[in-house]
C-alpha positions, -999 to 999 in steps of 0.1 A, spaced: 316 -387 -347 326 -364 -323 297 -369 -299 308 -405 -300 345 -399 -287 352 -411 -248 350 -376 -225 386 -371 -221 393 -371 -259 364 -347 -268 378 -325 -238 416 -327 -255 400 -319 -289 381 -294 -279 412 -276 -258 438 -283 -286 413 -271 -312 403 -241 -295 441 -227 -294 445 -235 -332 410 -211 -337 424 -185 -318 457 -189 -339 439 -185 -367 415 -157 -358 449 -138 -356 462 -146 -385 470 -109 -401 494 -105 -374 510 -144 -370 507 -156 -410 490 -185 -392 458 -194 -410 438 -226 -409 457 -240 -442 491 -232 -426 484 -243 -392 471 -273 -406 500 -283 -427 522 -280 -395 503 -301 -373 488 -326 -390 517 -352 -394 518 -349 -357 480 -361 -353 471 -391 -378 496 -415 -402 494 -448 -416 493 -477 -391 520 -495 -417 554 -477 -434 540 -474 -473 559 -454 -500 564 -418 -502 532 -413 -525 510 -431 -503 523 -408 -475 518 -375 -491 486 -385 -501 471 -396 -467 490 -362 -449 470 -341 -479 442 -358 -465 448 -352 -426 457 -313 -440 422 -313 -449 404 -324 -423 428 -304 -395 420 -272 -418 383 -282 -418 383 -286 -381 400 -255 -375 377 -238 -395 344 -250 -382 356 -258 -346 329 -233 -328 302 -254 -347 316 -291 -341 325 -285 -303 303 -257 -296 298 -222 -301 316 -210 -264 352 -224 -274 364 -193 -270 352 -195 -236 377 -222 -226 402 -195 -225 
């Protein structure tokens, strides 16, 4: 899917993605790992195109949670091995 997105977006992904790696590579000293860094950011990146009920709404930001922490965790592999190179 990610091979599919427009340049610019891959480019924004792979940036903001990239800082949340390094976050987490440091997490003995900042608390920050991919589970925590996911909870804090993923409201801010997907949500229901409609207002539902609060259950619906946990559920789907569980869902984000997971596939933030997955993409923080497996960034270097799904945008490349040199991320750390973008900084």
């Amino acid at each position: 899917l990610v091979s599919q997105l427009p340049e610019a977006n891959l480019i924004l992904l792979r940036h903001l993605f990239g800082v949340l790696h390094h976050i987490e590579q440091n997490s003995v000293v900042n608390q920050m790992n991919a589970f925590n860094l996911a909870l804090c950011i993923a409201p801010n990146m997907l949500w229901l195109p409609s207002p539902t009920g609060p259950e619906e709404e946990s559920r789907s930001t569980k869902k984000v949670a997971m596939l933030v922490q997955f993409l923080i965790e497996n960034s270097a592999e799904i945008f490349g091995g040199d991320i750390a190179s973008l900084f």
